[in-house]
C-alpha positions in Angstrom: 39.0 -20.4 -6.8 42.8 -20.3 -7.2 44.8 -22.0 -9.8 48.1 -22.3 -9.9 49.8 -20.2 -12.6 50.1 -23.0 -15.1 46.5 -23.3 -15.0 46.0 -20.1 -15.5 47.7 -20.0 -18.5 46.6 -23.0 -20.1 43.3 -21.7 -19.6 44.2 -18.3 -20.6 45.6 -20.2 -23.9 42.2 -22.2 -24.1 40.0 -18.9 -24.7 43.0 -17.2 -27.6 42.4 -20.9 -29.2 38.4 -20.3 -29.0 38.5 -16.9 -30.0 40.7 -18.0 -32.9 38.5 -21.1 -33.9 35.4 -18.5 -33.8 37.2 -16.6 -36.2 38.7 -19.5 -38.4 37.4 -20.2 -42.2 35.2 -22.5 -40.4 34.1 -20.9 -37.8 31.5 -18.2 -36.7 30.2 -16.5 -39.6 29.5 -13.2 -37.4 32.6 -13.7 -35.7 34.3 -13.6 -38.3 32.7 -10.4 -40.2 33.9 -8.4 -37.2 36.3 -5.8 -37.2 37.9 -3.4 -34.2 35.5 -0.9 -35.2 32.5 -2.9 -35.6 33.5 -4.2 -32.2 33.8 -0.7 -30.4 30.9 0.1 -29.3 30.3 -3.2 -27.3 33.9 -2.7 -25.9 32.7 0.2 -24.5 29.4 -0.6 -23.3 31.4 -3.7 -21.6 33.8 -1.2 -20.1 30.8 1.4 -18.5 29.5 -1.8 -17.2 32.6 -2.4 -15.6 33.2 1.1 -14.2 29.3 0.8 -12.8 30.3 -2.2 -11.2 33.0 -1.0 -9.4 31.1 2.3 -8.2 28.4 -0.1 -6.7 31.5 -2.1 -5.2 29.6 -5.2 -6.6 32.7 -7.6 -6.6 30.9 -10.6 -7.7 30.0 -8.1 -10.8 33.5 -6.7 -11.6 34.8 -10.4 -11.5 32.1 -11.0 -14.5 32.7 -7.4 -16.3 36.7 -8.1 -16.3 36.0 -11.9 -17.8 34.0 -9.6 -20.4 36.5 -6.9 -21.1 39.1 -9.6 -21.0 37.0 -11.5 -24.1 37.3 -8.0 -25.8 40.7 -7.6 -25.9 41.5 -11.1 -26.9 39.1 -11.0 -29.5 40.4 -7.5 -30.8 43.8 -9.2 -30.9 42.7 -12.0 -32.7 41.4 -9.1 -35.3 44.8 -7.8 -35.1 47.0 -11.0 -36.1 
C-alpha cells in the first residue's frame, strides 16, 4: 500500500496522539507507569527480532518488526516530553 505523504503523516500524527492518550491522566494505567528504562528491555528484544528478520530476509516480517520498533521510539518520546 502507498499513501501519499499527507497520509502518511496524518497517520503518523494518529499513533503520537494514541501513544499520548495511553499515557494521559486518563489513560493506560501501565502505560503510564512506564519509564525509558522500564521499557528497555522490550526495545531491545523488538530490535533482535528485527535484526532476525532481516537475516531470514522475511520482508513481510521486517515490515511488522519496524511498525514495532517504530511504536518504541514514539512511545520513548512520549516519556521524554
Amino acid at each position: 500500500m502507498i499513501f501519499e505523504k499527507t497520509e502518511v503523516c496524518k497517520e503518523f500524527a494518529r499513533l503520537i496522539e494514541i501513544v499520548r492518550t495511553l499515557r494521559g491522566s486518563d489513560g493506560c494505567e501501565w502505560d503510564r507507569a512506564q519509564t525509558s528504562t522500564s521499557l528497555a528491555p522490550y526495545f531491545l528484544e523488538e530490535a533482535y527480532e528485527t535484526i532476525e528478520a532481516i537475516h531470514d530476509e522475511d520482508y513481510t516480517k521486517i515490515k511488522e518488526e519496524m511498525g514495532d520498533l517504530l511504536l518504541h521510539i514514539v512511545f520513548q518520546s512520549a516519556i521524554a516530553e
